[in-house]
C-alpha positions in Angstrom: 125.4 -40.9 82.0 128.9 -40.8 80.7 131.2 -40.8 83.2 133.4 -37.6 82.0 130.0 -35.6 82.9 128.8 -34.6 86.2 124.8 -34.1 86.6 122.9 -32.1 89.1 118.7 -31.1 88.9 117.3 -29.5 92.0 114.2 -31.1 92.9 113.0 -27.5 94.4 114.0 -25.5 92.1 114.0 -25.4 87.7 117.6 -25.9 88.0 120.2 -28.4 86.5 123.4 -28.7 85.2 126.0 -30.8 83.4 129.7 -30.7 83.4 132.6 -32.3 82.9 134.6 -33.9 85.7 137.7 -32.7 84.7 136.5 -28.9 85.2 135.8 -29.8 88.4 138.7 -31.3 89.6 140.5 -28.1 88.1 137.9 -26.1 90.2 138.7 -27.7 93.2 142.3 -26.7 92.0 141.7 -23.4 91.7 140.3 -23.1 95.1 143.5 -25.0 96.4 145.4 -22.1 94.8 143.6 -19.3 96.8 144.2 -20.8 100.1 147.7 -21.1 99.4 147.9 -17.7 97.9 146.3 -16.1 100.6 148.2 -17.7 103.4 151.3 -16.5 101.2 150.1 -13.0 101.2 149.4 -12.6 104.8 152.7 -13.8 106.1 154.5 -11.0 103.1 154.6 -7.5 104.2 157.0 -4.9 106.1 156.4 -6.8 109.4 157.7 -10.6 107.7 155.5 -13.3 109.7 156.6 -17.5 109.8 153.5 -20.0 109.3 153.5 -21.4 112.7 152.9 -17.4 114.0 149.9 -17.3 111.6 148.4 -20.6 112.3 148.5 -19.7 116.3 146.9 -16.3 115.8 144.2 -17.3 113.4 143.3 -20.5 115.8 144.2 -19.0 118.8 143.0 -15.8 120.9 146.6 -14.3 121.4 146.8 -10.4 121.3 150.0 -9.2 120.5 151.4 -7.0 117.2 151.1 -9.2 114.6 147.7 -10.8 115.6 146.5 -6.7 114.9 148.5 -6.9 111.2 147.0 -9.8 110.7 143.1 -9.6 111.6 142.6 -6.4 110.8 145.4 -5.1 108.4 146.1 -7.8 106.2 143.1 -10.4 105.8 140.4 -7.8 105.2 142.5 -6.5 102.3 143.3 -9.9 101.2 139.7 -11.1 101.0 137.9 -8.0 99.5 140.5 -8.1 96.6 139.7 -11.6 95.8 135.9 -10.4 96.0 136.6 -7.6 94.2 138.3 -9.8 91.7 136.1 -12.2 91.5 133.5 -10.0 90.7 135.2 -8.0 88.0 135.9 -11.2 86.5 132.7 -12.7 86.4 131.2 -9.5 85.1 133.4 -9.5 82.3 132.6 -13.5 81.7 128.9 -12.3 81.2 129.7 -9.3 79.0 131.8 -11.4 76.8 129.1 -14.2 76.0 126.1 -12.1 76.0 127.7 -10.1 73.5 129.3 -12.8 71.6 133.0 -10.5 71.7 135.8 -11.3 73.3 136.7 -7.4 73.4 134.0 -7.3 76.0 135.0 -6.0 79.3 133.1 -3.5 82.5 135.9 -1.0 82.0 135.5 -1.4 77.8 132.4 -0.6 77.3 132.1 2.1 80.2 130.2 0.0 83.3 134.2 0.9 85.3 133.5 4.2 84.5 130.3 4.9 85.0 130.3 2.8 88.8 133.3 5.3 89.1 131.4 8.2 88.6 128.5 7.1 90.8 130.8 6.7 93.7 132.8 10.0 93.5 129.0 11.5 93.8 128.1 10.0 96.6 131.6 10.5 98.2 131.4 14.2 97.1 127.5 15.1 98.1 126.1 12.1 100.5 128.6 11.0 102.4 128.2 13.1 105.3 124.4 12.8 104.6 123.7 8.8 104.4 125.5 5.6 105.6 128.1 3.7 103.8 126.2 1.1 102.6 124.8 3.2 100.1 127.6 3.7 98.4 127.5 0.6 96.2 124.1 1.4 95.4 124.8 4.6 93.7 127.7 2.9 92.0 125.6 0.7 90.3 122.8 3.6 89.5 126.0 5.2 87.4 127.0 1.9 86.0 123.8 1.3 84.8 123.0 5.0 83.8 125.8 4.5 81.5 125.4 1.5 80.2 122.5 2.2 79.1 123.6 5.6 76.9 126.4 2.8 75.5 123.5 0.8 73.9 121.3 3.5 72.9 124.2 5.1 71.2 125.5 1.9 69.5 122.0 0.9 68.3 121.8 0.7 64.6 119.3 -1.9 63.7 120.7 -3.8 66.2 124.0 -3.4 68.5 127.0 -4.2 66.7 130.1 -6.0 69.0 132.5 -3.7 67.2 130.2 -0.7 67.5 129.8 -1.6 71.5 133.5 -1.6 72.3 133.8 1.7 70.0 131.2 3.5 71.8 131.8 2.1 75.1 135.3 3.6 75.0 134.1 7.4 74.3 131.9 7.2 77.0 134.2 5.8 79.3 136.6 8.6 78.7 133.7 11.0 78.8 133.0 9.5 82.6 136.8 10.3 83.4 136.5 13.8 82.2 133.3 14.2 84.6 134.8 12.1 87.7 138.0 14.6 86.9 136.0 17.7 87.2 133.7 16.4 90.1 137.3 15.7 92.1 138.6 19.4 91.3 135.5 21.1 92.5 135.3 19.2 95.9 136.6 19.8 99.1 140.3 19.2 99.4 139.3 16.0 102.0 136.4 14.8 99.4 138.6 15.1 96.3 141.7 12.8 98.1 139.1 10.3 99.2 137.5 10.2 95.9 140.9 10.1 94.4 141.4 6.2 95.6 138.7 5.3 93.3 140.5 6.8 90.0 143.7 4.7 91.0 142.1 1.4 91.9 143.7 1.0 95.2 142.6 -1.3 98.3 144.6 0.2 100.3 143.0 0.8 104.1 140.0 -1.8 103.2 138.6 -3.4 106.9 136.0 -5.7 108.0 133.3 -3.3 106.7 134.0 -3.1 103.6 134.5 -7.3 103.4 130.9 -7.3 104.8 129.7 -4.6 102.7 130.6 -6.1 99.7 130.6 -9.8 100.2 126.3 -10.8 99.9 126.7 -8.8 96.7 129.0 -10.8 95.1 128.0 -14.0 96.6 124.1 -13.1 95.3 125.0 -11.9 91.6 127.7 -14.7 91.0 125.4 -16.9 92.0 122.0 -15.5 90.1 124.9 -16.0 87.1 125.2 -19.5 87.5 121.0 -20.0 87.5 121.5 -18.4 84.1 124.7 -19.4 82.7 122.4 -22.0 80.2 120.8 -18.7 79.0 124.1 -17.9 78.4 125.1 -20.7 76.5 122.7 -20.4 74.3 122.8 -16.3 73.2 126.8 -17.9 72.6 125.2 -20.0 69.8 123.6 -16.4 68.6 120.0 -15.0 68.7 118.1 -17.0 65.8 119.8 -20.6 67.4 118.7 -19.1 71.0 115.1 -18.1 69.7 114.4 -21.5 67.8 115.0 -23.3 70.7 113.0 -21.7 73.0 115.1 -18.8 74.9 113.5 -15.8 75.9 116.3 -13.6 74.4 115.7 -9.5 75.1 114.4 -10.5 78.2 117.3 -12.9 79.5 119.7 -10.5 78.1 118.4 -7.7 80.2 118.9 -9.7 83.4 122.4 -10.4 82.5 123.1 -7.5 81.5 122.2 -6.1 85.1 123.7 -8.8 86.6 127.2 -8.2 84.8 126.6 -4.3 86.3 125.6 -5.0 89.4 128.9 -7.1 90.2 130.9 -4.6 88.8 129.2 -1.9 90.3 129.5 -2.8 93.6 133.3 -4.3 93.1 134.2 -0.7 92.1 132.3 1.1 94.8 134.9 -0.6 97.2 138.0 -0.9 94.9 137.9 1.9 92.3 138.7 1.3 88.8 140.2 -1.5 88.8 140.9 -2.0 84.6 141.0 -5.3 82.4 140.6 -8.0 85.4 137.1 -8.4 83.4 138.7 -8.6 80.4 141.7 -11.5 81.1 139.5 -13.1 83.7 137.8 -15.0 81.2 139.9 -15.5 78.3 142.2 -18.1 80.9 139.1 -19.4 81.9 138.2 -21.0 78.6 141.5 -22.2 78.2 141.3 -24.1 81.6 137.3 -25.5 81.3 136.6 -24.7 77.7 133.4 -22.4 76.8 130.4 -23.8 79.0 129.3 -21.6 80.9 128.5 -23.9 84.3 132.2 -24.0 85.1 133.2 -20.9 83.0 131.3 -19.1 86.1 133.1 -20.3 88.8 136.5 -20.1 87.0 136.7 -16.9 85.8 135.4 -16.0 89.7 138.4 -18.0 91.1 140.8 -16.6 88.3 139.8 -12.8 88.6 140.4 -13.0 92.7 143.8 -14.3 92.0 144.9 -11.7 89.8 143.9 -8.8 92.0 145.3 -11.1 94.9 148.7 -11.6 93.3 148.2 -7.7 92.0 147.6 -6.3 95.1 150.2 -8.8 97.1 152.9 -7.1 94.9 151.8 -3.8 94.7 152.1 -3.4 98.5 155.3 -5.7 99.2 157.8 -4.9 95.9 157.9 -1.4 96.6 158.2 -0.9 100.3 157.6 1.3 102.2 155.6 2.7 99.4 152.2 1.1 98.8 151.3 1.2 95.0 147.5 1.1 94.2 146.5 -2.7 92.4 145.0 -1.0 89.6 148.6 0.1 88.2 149.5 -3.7 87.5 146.0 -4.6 86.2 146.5 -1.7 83.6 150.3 -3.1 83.1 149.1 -6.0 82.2 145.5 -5.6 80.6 146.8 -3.0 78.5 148.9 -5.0 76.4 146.9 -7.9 76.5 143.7 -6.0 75.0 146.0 -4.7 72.2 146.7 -8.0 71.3 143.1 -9.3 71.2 142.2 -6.6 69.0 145.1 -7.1 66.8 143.7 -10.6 66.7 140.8 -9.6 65.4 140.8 -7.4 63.2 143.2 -10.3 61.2 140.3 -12.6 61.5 
């Protein structure tokens, strides 16, 4: 085996892959980053914290203040939005090869939306009738309900990328109209709750909602790594992928649900979060190049540092106020999707 690859084949599973060693290293990187980031971001705040503090708390059984900021203010919030990230990110990494467009994105093509939608349901009607932990749940039913009127409507003898994004983006402003309605015509305490999920805020995350969203992510981003070879292969398009064996309709399907279940469930806990799926990816391939095997785990590592550094700013720039993440994502994401279509529609 050359020695810029690494190998690895379960011998329990129908598994393997093959990577370069660079990719790793710049994994291993990545995940170097995050600590740091996050150790960053805990000690930053309105109460300002030194690293020998930290260190004692997090090792140490002291009660006091800042061990309550800490444990259960700061590095609940922390780690969902990396989770949250992460997800959105990796979504948006499956959208974008399965659909051969780099356009491709959950809040694009109306999966933000629709999760959106599902959530301010359940927040409006079922919250006072079934726990919590369904609320994910119904955020993926409306991810997938609309996801699903997206392709049906941008069917033409096939679904054309171009024709995806289009439709994708009428729907998802149809699915704010609704969600707008929904939050007019429920009760005042209802409407301000389901109001978070419009700005894309992780403001007052805790334990529960870490726990509540953490196997999803962990389960999905992982299920997209057993398929990231299908993956590679719809890239190459679907007569390449046929000839040599892939199972298209029926791999795309799964990816497809996959892609909505992560962002289903990311938006069930931080609201419409915007264009994380979008940019997630696109730095990606410029750090590990276009396989899909490390593409995975970057884009997962990439999208929680945006919404980390995001939401890191958003509640320490502006103090006392505490702006919702979502405002920089759009900042950002806005521009940057303007760009890629500028880019090509010249090609």
């Amino acid at each position: 085996m050359n020695k810029k690859y690494i190998s690895f084949r379960s011998k329990i599973f129908p598994v393997s892959f093959l990577t370069y060693k660079r990719n790793i290293i710049r994994i291993l990187i990545l995940i170097l980053i995050s600590i740091y980031l996050m150790l960053l971001s805990t000690l930053l705040g309105s109460t300002k914290l030194n690293i020998i503090n930290l260190l004692k708390i997090l090792f140490q059984d002291i009660k006091s203040s800042e061990s309550f900021i800490i444990k259960y203010l700061r590095l609940p919030r922390i780690f969902t939005a990396f989770l949250i990230g992460a997800s959105l990110a990796v979504s948006g990494t499956i959208l974008q090869g399965i659909s051969r467009n780099p356009l491709a994105a959950p809040n694009i093509v109306g999966i933000t939306g629709g999760a959106s939608l599902g959530s301010v349901i359940f927040i409006t009607f079922f919250s006072g009738v079934l726990s919590i932990k369904y609320l994910p749940l119904f955020s993926i039913i409306g991810a997938l309900t609309v996801t699903t009127l997206v392709c049906l409507f941008s069917w033409k003898n096939g679904v054309k990328p171009i024709r995806l994004i289009l439709i994708g983006v009428g729907v998802s402003a149809a699915m704010h109209a609704i969600t707008t309605v929904l939050i007019i015509l429920s009760p005042i305490y209802s409407a301000s709750q389901a109001y978070i999920w419009l700005t894309g805020s992780i403001y007052g995350t805790n334990w529960d909602d870490f726990s509540l969203l953490l196997p999803w992510t962990l389960f999905f981003t992982a299920l997209s790594l057993l398929y990231s070879k299908h993956i590679n292969l719809q890239s190459l398009g679907d007569e390449v992928a046929i000839g040599l064996g892939n199972k298209v309709q029926l791999h795309r399907f799964i990816l497809l649900f996959i892609s909505i279940a992560l962002a289903g469930s990311a938006v069930s806990i931080g609201g419409k979060i915007s264009f994380i799926g979008l940019i997630g990816p696109h730095i990606s391939r410029r750090l590990v190049g276009t396989s899909y095997e490390s593409l995975i785990p970057t884009s997962a590592f990439i999208g929680g540092l945006i919404l980390l550094i995001a939401d890191t700013v958003a509640r320490t720039a502006f103090l006392p106020l505490d702006i919702p993440a979502g405002i920089f994502t759009s900042a950002i994401g806005g521009p940057f999707f303007i760009y890629l279509l500028y880019s090509k529609s010249r090609k």
